[in-house]
C-alpha atoms as one frame of an Amber mdcrd trajectory, in Angstrom:
protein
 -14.198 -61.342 259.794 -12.838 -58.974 262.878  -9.378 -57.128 261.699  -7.087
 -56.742 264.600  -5.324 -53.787 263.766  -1.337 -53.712 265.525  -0.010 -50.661
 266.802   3.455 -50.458 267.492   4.520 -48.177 270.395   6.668 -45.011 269.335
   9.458 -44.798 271.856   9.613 -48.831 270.663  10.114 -47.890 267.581  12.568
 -45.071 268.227  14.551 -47.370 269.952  14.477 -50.300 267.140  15.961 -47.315
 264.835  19.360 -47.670 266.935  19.663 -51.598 265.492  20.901 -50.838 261.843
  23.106 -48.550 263.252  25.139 -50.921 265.586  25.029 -53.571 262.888  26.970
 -51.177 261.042  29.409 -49.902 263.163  30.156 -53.883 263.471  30.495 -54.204
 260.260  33.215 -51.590 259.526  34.900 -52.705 263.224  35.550 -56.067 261.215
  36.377 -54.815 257.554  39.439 -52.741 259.301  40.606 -55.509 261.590  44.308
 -56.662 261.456  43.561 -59.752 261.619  42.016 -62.119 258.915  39.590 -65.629
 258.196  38.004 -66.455 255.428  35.097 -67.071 257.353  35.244 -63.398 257.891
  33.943 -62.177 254.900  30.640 -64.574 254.967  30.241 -63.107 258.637  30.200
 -59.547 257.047  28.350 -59.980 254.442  25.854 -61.055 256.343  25.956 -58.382
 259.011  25.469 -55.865 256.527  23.298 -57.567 254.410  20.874 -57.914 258.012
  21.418 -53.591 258.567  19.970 -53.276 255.090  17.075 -55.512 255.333  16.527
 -53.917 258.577  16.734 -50.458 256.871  14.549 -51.356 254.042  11.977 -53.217
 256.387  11.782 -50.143 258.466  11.004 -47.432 255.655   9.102 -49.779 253.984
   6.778 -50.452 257.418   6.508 -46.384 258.197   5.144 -46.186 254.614   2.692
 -48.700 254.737   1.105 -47.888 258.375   0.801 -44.349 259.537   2.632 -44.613
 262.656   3.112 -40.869 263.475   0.027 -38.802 264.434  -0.072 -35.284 264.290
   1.639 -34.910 268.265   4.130 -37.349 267.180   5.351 -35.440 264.810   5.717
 -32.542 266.122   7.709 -34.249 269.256   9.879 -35.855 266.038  10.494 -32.395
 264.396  12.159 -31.253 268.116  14.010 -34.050 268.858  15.234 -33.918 264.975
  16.193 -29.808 265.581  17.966 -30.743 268.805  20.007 -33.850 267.487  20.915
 -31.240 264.443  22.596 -28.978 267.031  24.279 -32.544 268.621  25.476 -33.860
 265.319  26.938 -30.579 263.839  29.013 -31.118 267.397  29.912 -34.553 266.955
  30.899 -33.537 263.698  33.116 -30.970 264.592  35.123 -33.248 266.977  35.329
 -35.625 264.868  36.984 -33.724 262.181  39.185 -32.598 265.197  40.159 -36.002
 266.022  41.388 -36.463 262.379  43.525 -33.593 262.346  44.813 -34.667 265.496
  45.573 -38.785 264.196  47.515 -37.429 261.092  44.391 -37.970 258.841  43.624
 -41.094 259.667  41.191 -43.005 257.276  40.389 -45.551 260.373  39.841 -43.293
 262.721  38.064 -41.346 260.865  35.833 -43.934 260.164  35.450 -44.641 263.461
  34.210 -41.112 264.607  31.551 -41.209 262.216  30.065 -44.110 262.859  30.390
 -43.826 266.700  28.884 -40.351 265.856  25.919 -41.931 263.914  25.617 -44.288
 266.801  25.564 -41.948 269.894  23.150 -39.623 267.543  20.421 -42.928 267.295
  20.399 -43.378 270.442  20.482 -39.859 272.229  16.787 -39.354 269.246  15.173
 -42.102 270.874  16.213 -40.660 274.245  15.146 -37.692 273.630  12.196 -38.781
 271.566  10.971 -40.470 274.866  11.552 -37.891 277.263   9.473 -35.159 275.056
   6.827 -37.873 274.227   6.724 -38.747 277.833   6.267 -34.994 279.093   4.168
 -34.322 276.628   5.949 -30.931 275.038
């Protein structure tokens, strides 16, 4: 009996990290909507019940398959020291922004999780442009 043994390519992967993340900055775009349906809350439910299956899937599937060699993760531990720098920046602006709103829980909210989602996707970027170079 021949295994076949699947590989999954890294910048793939990197990129498949930035799902959850959108799913979730949905799902707090419709919890502080103005308006309201009942068929609302079934919709988000189910949005963030998919971004934590898709979560859980995810760790679970590193765990079980080593997907990272030993190159990988070095190019992981210099994208993760660079999006450190970016996020301690996003940070910062968006506490600014809530000083600025008068505190605002919503927007608050919102910078954060636009903050989480331009910090996804500017790791895989970078993840692909080091793995591509080869640094």
């Amino acid at each position: 009996m021949k295994t076949q043994k699947t590989t999954i390519n890294l910048r793939t992967w990197m990129f498949l990290k930035i799902t959850p993340a959108v799913l979730f900055w949905v799902y707090y775009w419709m919890c502080t909507r103005d308006s309201w349906s009942p068929a609302y809350m079934y919709i988000q439910t189910a949005i963030f019940a998919a971004a934590g299956l898709l979560v859980g899937y995810q760790i679970s599937y590193a765990k079980r398959k080593d997907i990272f060699d030993e190159f990988a993760k070095e190019n992981l531990k210099t994208t993760d020291s660079i999006c450190l720098k970016i996020a301690y920046t996003l940070m910062i602006i968006a506490a600014v922004a809530c000083i600025f709103s008068d505190f605002s829980g919503e927007i608050a909210g919102y910078c954060i999780l636009t903050s989480i989602l331009l910090l996804t996707i500017l790791r895989a970027v970078i993840f692909s442009i080091i793995d591509k170079k080869g640094m």
